[in-house]
MDAnalysis code that builds the backbone (N, CA, C; Angstrom):
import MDAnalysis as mda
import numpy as np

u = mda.Universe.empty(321, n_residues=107, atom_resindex=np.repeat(np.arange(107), 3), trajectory=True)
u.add_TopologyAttr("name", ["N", "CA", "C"] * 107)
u.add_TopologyAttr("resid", np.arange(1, 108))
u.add_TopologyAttr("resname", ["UNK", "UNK", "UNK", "UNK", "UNK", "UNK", "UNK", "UNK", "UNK", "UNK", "UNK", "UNK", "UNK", "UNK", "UNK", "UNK", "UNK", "UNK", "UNK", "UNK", "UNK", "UNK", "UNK", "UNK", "UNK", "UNK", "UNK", "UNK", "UNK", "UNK", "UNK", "UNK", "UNK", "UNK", "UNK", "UNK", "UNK", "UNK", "UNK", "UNK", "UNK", "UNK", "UNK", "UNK", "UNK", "UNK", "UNK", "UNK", "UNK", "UNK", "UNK", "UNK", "UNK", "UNK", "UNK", "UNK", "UNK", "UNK", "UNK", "UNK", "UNK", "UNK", "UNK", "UNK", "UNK", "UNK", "UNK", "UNK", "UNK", "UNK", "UNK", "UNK", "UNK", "UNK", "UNK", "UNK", "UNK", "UNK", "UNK", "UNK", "UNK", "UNK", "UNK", "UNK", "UNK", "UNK", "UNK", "UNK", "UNK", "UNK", "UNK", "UNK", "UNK", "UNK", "UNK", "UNK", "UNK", "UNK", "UNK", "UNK", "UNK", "UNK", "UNK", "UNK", "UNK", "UNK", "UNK"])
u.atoms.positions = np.array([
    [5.761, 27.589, -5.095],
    [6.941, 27.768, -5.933],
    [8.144, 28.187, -5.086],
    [7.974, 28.904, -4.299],
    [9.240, 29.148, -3.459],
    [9.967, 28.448, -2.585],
    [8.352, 27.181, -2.187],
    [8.828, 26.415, -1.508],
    [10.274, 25.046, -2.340],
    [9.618, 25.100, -3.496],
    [10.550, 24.550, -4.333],
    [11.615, 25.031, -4.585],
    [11.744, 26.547, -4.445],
    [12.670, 27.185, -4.921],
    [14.196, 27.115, -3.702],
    [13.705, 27.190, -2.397],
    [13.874, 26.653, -1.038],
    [14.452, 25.311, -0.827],
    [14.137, 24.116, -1.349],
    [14.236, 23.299, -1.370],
    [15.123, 22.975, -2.445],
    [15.204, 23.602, -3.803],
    [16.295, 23.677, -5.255],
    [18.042, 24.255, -4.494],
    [17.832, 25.348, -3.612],
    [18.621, 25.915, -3.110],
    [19.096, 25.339, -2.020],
    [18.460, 24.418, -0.486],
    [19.317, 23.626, -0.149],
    [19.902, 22.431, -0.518],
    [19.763, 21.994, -1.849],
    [20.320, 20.790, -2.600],
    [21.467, 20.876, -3.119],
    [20.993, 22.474, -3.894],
    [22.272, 22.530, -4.457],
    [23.795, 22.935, -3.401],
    [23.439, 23.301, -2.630],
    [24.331, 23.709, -1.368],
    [25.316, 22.922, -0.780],
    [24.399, 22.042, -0.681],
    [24.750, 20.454, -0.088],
    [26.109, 20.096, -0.398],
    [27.086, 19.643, 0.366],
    [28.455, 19.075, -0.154],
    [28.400, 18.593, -1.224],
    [27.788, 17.432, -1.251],
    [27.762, 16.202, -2.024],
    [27.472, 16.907, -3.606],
    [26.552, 17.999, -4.057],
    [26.485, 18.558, -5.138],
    [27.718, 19.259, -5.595],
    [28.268, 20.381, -4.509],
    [29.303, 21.031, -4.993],
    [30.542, 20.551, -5.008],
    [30.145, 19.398, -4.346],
    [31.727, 18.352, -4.867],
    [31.743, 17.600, -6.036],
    [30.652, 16.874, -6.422],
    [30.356, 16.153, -7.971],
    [30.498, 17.223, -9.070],
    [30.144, 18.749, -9.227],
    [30.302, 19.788, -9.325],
    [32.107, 19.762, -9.779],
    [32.669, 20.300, -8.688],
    [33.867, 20.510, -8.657],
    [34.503, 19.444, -9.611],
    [34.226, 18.124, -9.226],
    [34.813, 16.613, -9.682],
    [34.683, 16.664, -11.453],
    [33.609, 17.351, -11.634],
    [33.057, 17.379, -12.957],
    [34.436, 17.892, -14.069],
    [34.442, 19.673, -13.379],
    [35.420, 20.444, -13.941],
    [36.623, 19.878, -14.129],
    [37.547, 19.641, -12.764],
    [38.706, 19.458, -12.835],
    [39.083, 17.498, -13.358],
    [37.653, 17.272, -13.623],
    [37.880, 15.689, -14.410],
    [38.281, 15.860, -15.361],
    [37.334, 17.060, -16.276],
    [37.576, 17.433, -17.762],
    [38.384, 17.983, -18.036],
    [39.464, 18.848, -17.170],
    [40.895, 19.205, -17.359],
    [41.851, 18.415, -17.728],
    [41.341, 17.239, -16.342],
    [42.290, 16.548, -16.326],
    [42.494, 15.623, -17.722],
    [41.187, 15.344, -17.934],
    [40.952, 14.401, -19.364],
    [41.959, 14.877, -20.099],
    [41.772, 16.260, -20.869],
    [42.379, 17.210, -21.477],
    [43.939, 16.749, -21.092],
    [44.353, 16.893, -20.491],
    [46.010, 16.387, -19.711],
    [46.100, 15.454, -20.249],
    [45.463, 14.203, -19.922],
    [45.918, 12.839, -19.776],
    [45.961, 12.697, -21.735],
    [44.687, 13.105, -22.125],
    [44.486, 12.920, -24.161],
    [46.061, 13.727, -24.363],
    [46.498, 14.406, -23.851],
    [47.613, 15.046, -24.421],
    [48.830, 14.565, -24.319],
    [48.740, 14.126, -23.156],
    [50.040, 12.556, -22.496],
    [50.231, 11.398, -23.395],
    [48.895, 10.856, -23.813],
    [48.660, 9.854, -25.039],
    [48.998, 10.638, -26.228],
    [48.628, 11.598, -26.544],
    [48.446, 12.035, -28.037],
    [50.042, 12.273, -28.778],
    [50.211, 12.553, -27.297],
    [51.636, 13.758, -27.985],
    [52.779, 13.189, -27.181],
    [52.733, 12.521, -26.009],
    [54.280, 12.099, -25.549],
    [54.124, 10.435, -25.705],
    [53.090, 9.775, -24.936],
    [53.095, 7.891, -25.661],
    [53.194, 7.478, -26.302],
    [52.129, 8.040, -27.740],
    [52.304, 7.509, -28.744],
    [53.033, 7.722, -29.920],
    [53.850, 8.671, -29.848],
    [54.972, 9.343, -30.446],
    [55.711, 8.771, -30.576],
    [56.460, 8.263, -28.388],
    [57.315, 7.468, -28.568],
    [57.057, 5.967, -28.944],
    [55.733, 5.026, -29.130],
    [55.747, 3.889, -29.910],
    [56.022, 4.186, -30.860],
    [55.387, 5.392, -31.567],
    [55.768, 5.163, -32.783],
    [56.640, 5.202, -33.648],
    [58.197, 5.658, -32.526],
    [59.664, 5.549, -33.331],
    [60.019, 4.135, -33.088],
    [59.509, 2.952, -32.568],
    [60.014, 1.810, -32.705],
    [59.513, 1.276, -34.056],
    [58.068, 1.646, -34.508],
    [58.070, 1.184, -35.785],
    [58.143, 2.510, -37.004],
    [58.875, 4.022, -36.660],
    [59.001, 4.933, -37.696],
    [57.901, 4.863, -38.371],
    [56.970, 5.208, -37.361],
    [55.534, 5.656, -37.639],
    [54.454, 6.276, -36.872],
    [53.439, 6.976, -37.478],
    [52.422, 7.605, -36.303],
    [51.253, 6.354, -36.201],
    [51.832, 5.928, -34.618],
    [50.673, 4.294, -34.400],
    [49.826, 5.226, -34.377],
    [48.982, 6.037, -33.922],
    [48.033, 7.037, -33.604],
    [46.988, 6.755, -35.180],
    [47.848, 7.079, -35.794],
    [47.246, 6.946, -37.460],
    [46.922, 5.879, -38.155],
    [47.365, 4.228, -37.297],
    [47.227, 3.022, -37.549],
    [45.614, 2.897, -37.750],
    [45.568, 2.467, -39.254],
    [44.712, 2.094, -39.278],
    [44.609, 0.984, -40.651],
    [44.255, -0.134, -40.179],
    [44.770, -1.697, -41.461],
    [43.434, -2.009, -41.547],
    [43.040, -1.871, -43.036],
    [41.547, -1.904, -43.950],
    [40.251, -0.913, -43.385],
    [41.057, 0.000, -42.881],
    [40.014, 1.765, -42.673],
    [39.191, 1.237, -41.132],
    [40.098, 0.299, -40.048],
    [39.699, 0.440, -38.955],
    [40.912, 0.744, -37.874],
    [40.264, 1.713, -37.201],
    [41.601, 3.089, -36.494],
    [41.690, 2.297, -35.172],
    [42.741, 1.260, -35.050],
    [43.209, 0.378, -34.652],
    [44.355, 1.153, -33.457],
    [44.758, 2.116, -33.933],
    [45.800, 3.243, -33.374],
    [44.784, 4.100, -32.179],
    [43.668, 4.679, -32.977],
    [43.167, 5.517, -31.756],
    [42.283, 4.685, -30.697],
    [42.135, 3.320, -31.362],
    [41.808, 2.522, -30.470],
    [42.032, 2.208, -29.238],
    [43.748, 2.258, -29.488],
    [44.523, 2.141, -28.780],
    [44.998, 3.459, -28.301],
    [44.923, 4.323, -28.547],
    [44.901, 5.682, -27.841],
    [44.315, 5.706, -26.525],
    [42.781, 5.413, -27.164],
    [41.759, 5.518, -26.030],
    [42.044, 4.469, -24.827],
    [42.110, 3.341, -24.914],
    [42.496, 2.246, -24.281],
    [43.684, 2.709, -23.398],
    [44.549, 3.227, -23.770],
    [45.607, 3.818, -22.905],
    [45.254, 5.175, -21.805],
    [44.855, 5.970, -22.672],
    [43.750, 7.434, -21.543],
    [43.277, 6.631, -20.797],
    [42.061, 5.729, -20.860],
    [41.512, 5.322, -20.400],
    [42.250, 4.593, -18.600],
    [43.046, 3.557, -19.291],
    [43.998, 3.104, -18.089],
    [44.951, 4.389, -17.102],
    [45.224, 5.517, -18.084],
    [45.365, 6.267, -16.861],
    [45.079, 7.462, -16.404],
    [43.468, 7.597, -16.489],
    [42.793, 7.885, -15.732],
    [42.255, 7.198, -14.329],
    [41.735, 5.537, -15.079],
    [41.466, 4.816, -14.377],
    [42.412, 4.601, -12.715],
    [43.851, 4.649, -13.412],
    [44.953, 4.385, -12.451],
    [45.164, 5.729, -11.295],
    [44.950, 7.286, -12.761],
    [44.653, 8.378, -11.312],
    [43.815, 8.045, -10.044],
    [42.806, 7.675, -10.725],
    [41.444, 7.784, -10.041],
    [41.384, 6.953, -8.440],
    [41.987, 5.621, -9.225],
    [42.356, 4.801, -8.057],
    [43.562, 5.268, -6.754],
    [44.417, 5.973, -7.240],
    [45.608, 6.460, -6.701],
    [44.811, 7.437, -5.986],
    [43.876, 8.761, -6.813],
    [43.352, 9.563, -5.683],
    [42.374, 9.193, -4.789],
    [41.645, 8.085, -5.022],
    [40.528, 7.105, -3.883],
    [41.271, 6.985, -2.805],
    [42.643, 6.144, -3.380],
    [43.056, 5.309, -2.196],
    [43.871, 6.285, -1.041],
    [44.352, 7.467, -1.585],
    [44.715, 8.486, -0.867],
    [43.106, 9.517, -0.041],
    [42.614, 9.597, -0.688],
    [41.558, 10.105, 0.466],
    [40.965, 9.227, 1.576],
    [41.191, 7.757, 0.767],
    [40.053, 6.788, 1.676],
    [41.764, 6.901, 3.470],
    [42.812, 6.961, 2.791],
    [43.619, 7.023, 4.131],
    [43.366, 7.909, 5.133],
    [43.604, 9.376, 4.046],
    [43.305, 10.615, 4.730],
    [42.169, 10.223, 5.612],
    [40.699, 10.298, 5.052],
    [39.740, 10.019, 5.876],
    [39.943, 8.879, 6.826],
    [40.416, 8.180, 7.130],
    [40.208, 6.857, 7.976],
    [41.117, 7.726, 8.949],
    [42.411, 7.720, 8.531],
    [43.192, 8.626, 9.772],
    [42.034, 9.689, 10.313],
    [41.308, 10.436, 10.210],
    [40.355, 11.448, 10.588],
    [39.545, 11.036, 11.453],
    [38.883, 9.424, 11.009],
    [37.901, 8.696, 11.878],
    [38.387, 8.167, 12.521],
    [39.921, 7.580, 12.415],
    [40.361, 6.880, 14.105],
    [40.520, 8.068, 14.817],
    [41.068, 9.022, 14.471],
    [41.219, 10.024, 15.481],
    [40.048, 10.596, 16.173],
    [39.537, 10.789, 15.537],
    [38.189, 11.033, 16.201],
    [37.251, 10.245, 16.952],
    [37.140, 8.600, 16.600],
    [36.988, 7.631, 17.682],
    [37.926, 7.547, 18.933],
    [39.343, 7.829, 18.505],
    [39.952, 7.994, 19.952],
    [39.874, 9.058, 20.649],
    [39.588, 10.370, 20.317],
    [39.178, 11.774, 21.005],
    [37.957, 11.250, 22.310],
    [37.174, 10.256, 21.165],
    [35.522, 10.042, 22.032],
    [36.062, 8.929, 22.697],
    [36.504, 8.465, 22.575],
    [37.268, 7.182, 23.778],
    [37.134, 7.817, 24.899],
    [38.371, 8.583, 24.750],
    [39.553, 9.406, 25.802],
    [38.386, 10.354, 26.721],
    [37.440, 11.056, 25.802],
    [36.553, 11.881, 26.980],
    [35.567, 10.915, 27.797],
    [35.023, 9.350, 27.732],
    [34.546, 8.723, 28.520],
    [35.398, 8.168, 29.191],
])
């Protein structure tokens, strides 16, 4: 049992946990943000072009509006997500040329 217990404890340690971890929390913040961006500043403003809450659209009791709510969160999250990839994948690459040229330079 301890040996498991040993083995539970360097897993959880591990980068890769306490970063999926971390990713978890500040995803669900962010969610929280982004539903509030849609809820309360996007669809607000569609809905003074037709002097209405699209949010509330719904034609023969299918919610056609939060449909489209979601569909919108959705795209920008999606669009964070990509924006923060493509900024780490730089960060990191700058890190690994540099560091391939460090090991150059000492042979």
């Amino acid at each position: 049992m301890k040996n498991f217990i040993d083995e539970f404890k360097a897993f959880a340690i591990k980068g890769n946990v306490m970063d999926l971890a971390i990713a978890v929390v500040i995803g669900a913040a962010f969610g929280k943000i982004v539903t509030s961006l849609v809820d309360d500043i996007i669809m607000p403003s569609i809905g003074l072009i037709g002097s209405a809450d699209f949010s509330r659209w719904a034609p023969a009791g299918v919610k056609l509006g939060m449909f489209i709510n979601n569909i919108i969160n959705f795209l920008i999250v999606a669009i964070s997500v990509f924006i923060a990839v493509k900024f780490f994948n730089r960060i990191t690459h700058k890190k690994v040329k540099k560091n391939i040229e460090e090991e150059l330079d000492l042979q």
